[in-house]
BAKOL-410889 format. One line per 2 residues: their letters; for each residue x, y, z of N, C-alpha, C. Coordinates in pm, whole numbers, plus 50000, padded with zeros to 5 digits. Example, Ala and Ser with C-alpha at 12.3 -4.5 7.8 and 13.67 -1.06 7.14 Angstrom:
2
as	51319/49431/50780/51230/49550/50780/51320/49670/50780  51285/49775/50708/51367/49894/50714/51290/50003/50787
END
This chain:
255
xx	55590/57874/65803/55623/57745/65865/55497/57663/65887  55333/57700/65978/55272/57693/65935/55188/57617/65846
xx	55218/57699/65729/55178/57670/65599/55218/57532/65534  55356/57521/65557/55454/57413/65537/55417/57302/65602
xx	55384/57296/65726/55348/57189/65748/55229/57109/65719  55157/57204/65716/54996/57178/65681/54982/57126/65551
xx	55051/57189/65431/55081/57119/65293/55145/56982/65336  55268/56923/65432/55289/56827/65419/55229/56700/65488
xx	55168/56741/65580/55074/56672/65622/54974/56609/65548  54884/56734/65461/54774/56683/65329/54846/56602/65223
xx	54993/56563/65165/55021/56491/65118/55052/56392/65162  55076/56370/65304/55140/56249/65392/54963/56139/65403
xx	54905/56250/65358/54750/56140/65402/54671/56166/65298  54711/56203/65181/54689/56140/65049/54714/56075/65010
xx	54871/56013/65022/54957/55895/64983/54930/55785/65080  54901/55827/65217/54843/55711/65273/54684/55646/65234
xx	54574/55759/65220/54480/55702/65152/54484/55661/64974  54594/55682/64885/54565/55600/64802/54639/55470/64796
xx	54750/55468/64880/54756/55313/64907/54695/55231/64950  54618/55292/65036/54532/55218/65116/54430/55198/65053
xx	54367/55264/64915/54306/55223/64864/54308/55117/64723  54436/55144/64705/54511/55054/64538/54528/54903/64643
xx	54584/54893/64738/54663/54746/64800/54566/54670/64864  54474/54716/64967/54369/54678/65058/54251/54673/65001
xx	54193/54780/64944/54023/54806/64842/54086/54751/64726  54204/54758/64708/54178/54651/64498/54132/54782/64432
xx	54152/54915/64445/54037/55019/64373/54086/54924/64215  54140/54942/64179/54247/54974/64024/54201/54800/63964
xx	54192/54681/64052/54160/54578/64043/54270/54522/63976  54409/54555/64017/54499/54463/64002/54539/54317/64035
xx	54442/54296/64193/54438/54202/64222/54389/54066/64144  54319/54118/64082/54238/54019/63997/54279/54001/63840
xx	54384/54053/63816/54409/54097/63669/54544/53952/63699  54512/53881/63576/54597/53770/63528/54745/53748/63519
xx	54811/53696/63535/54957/53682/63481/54978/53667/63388  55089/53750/63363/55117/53713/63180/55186/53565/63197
xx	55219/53487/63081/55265/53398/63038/55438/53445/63072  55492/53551/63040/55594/53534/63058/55648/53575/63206
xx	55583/53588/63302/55597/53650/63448/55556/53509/63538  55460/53427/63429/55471/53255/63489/55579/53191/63479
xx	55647/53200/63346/55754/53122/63282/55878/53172/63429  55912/53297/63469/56009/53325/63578/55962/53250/63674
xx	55840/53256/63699/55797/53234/63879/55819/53068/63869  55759/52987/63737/55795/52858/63756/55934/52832/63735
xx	56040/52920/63658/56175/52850/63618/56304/52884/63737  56273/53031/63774/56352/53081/63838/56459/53027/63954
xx	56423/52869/64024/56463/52791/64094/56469/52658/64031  56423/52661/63924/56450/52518/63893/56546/52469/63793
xx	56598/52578/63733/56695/52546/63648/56823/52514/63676  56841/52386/63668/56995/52316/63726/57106/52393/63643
xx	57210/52449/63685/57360/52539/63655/57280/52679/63694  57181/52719/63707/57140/52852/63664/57095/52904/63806
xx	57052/52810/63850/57022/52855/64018/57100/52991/64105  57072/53096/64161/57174/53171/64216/57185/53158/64383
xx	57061/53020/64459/57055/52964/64567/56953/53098/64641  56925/53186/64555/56864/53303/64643/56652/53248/64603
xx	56569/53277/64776/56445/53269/64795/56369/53347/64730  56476/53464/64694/56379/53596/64660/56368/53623/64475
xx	56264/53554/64434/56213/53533/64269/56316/53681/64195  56267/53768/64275/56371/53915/64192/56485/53907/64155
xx	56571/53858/64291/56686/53821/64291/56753/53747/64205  56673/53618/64236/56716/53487/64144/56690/53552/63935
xx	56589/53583/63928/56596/53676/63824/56705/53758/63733  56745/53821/63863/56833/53964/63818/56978/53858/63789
xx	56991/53744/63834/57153/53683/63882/57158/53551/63770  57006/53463/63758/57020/53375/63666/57018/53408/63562
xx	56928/53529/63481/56949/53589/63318/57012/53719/63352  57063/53788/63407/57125/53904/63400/57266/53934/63502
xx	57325/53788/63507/57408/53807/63604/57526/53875/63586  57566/53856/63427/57709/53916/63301/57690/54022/63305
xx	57546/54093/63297/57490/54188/63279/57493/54291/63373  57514/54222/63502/57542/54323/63608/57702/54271/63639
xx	57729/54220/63621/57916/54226/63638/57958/54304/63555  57913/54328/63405/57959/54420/63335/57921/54575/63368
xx	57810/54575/63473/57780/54754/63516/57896/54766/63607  57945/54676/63687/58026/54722/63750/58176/54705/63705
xx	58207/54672/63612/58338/54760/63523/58291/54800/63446  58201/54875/63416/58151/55029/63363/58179/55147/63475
xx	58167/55119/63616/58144/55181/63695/58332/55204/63734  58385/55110/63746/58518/55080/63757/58615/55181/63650
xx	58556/55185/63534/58616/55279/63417/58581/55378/63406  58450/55410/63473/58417/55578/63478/58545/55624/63624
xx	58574/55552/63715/58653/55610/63831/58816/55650/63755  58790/55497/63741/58944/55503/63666/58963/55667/63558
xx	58883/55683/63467/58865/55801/63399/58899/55942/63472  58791/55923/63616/58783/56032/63676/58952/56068/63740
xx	59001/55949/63770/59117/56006/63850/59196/56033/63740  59192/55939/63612/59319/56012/63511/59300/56111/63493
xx	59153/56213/63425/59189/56354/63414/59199/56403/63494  59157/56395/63643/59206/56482/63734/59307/56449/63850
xx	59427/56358/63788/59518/56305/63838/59625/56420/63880  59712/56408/63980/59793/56507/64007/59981/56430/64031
xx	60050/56529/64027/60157/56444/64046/60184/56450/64184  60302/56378/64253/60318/56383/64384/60319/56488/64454
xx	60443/56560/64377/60436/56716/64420/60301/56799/64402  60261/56772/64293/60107/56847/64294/60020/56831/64435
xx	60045/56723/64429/59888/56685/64534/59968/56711/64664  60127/56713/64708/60209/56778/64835/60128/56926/64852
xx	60171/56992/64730/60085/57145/64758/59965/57177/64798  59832/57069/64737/59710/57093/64774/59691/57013/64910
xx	59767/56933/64952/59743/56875/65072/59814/57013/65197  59871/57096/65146/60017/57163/65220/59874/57270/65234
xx	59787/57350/65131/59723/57426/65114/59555/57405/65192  59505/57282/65150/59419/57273/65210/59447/57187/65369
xx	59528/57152/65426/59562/57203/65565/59551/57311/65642  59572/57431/65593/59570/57557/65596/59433/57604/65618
xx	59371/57546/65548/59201/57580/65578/59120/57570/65711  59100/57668/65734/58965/57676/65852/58851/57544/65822
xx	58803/57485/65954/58704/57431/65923/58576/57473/65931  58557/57460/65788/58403/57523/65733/58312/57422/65753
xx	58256/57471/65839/58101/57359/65869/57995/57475/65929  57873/57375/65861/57753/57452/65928/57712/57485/66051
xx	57612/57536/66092/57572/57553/66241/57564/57424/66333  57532/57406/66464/57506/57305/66510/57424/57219/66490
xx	57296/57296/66469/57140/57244/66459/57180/57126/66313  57223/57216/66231/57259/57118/66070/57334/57001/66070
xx	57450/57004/66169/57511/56900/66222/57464/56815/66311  57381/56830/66406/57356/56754/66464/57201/56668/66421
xx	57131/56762/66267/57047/56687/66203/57091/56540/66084  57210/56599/66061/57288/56520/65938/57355/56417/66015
xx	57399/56426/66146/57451/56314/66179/57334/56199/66232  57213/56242/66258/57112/56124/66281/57074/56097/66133
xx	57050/56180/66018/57013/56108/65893/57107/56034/65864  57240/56041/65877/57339/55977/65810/57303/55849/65877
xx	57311/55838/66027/57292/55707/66070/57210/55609/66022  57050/55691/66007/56950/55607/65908/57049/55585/65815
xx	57021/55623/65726/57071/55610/65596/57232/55492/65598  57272/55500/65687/57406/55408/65658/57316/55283/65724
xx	57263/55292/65807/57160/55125/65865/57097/55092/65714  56997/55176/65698/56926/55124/65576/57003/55090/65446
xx	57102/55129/65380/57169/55073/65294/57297/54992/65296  57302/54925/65425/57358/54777/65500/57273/54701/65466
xx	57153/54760/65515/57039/54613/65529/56981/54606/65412  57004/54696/65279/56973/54660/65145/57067/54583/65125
xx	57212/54591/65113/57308/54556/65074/57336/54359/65145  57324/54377/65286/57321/54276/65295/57236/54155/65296
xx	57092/54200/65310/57011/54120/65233/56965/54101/65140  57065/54193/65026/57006/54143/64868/57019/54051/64838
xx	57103/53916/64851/57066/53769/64863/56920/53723/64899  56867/53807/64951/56702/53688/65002/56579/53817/64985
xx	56629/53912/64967/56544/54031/64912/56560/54134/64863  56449/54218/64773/56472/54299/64642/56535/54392/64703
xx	56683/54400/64598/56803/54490/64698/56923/54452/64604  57025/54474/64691/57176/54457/64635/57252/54523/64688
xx	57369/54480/64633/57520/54581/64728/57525/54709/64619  57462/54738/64491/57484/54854/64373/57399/54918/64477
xx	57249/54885/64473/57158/54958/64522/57204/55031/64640  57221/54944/64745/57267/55010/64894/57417/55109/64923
xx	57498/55032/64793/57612/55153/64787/57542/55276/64724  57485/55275/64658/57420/55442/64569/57342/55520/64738
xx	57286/55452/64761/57215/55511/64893/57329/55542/65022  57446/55489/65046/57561/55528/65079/57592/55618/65046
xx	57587/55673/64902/57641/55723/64852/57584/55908/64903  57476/55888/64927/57366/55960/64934/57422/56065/65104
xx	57485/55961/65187/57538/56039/65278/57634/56098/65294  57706/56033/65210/57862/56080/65213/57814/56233/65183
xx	57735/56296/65068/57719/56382/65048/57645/56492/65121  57592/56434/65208/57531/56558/65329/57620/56555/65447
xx	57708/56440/65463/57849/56455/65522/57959/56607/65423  57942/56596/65339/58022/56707/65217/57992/56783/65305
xx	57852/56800/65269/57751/56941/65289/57725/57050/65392  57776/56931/65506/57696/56959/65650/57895/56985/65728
xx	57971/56932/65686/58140/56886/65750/58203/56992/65680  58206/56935/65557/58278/57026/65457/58387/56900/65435
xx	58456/56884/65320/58579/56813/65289/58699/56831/65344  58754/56925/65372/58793/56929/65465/58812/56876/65634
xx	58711/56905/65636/58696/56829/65820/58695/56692/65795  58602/56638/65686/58626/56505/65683/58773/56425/65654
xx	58832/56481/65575/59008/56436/65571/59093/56434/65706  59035/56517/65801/59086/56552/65898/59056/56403/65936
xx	58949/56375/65943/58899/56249/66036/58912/56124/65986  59011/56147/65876/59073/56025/65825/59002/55961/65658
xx	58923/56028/65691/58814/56009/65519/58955/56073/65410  59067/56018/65372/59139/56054/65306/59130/55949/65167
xx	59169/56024/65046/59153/55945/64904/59243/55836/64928  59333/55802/64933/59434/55650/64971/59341/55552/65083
xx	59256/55619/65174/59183/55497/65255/59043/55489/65134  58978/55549/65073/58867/55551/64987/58979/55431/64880
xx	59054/55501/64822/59078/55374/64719/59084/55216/64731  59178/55231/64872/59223/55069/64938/59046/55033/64987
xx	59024/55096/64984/58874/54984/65054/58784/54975/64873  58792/55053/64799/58745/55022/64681/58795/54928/64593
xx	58942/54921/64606/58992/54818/64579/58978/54684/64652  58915/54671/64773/58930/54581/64823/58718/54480/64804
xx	58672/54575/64786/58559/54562/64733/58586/54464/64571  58608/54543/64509/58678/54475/64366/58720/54365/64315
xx	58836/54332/64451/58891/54180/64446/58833/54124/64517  58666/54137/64606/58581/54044/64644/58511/54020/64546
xx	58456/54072/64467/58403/54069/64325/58454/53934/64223  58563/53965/64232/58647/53893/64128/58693/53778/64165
xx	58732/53714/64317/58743/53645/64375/58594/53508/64364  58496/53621/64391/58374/53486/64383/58345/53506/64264
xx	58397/53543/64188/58316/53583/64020/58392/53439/63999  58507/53390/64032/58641/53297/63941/58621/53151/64047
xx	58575/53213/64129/58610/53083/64244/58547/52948/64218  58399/52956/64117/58353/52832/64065/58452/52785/63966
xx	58532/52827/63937/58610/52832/63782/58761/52737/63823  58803/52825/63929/58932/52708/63961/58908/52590/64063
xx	58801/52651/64201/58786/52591/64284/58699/52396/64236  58601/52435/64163/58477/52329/64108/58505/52312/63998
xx	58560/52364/63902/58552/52333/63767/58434/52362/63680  58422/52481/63739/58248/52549/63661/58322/52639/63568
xx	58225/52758/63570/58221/52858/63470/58257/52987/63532  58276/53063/63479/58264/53225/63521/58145/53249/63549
xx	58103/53313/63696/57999/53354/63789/57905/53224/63795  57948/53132/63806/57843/53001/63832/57892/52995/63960
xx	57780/53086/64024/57804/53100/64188/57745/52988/64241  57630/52938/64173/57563/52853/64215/57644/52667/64293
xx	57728/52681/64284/57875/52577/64312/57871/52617/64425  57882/52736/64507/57919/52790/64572/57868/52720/64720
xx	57882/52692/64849/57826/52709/64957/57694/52757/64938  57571/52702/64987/57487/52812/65035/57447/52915/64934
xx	57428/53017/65034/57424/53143/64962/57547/53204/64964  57682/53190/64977/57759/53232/64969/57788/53340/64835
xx	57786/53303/64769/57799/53366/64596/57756/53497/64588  57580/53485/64618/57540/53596/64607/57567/53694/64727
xx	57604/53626/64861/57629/53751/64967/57756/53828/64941  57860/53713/64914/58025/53784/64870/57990/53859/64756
xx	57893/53863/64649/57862/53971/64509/57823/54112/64572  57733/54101/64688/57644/54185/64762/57792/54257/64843
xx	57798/54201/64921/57890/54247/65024/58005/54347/64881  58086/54289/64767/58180/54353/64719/58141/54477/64617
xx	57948/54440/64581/57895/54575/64546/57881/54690/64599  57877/54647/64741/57834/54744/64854/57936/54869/64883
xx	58053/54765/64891/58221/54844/64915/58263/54903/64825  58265/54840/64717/58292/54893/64601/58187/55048/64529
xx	58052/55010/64536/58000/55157/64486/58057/55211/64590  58004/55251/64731/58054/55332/64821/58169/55369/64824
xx	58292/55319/64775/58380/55354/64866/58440/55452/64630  58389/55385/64571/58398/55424/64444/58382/55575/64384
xx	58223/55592/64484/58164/55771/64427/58214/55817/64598  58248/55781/64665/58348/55859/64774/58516/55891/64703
xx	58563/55818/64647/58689/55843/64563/58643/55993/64473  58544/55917/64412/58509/56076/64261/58488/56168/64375
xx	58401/56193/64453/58325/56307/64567/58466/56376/64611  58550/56334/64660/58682/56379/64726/58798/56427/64624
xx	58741/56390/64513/58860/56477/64367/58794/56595/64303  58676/56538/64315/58572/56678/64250/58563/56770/64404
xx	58586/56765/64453/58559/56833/64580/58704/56885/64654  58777/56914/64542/58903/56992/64563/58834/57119/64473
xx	58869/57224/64594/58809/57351/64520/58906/57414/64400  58779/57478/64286/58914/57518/64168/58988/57597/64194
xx	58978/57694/64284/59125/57761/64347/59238/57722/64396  59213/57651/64435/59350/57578/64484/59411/57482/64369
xx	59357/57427/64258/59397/57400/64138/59469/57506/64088  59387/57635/64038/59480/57721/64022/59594/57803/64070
xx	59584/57730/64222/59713/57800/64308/59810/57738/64246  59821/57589/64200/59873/57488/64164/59936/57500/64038
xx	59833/57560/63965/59884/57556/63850/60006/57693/63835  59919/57808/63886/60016/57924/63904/60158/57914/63951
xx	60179/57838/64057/60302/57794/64104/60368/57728/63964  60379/57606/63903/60386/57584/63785/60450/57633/63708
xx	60354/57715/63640/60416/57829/63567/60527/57946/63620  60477/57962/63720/60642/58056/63789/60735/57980/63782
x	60702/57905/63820/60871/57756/63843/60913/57747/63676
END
């Protein structure tokens, strides 16, 4: 133990002295090293291009939304068709999923010691603050609702780990509330994706019509719900143990 700490300590103040020496000392002399021509062409266009504007301060942002905005609407029905996928092959019928709900009721709740629980429930807290405040300030800084849902995503799974799936269904984390809020993520998506389109007479995702920053917070806000509540759907189908599949199936075949 010891030992352990003492190793992490010598890396905690290695990484502090070479930042402190790359950002503050210039060691590497990045500071002084030129802009390319095409990292000018963003920094001067990125706000000034009339239709193309995404109303966001933050150069990254405006970036990622004025040339890559299709580009990220299309990751997220990529993301939409991997779920969709996941539940068709491991779709169940009514009666199916009566039995595994009938079966895993039945289950003891398996959770770790205290100490593990009562460590996972203060990380989780970080961790659900910090990927809010990615999510909701990816409008004005380097961030997003993809980004901050993946980091969501990140707890649900030491919630798995630390609860067990089980206990969490108990507490209402059930697949029908995961879907309706993923779905409801979805049609915020799609809602401001169209709303320049009927509302103004623009285009598809010409948020820039929009209020404000409105555009990009409703994109943020329906990325946010949507990853999260998306790899919580997959987490809770893959996280039916294969025994109880095969109880399932065994029944089945007797019948």
């Amino acid at each position: 133990m010891k030992r352990d700490a003492i190793v992490a300590i010598f890396f905690l103040l290695a990484f502090l002295f070479v930042s402190y020496a790359v950002t503050v000392k210039n060691v590497l002399g990045l500071g002084e090293a030129e802009l390319r021509p095409l990292g000018e062409f963003y920094l001067s266009h990125s706000f000034a291009h009339e239709g193309l504007t995404s109303h966001s301060p933050e150069v990254v942002t405006a970036i990622v939304w004025n040339y890559r905005g299709f580009d990220t609407l299309f990751e997220t029905f990529v993301f939409f068709l991997a779920i969709m996928g996941a539940l068709s092959v491991l779709r169940l019928t009514e009666e199916q999923a009566k039995i595994v709900r009938e079966i895993e009721g039945r289950e003891p709740h398996r959770r770790m010691d205290i100490i593990v629980r009562a460590t996972t429930k203060l990380v989780v807290i970080m961790i659900v603050s910090i990927s809010a405040s990615i999510a909701l300030h990816g409008h004005i800084t380097p961030g997003g609702g993809f980004q901050g849902g993946s980091a969501m995503a990140v707890a649900a799974l030491l919630l798995f780990a630390a609860f067990s799936k089980f206990t969490l269904e108990r507490k209402g984390l059930t697949l029908g509330h995961t879907m309706s809020a993923y779905a409801i993520g979805l049609a915020l998506i799609m809602v401001t994706v169209l709303a320049p389109l009927f509302l103004y007479g623009g285009k598809i995702l010409e948020i820039n019509l929009l209020p404000g920053e409105m555009g990009l917070f409703n994109l943020d806000v329906g990325e946010y719900t949507a990853v999260t509540f998306g790899f919580l759907t997959v987490f809770l189908i893959l996280g039916i143990p294969e025994w109880i599949f095969k109880n399932v199936l065994r029944r089945e075949m007797n019948d």
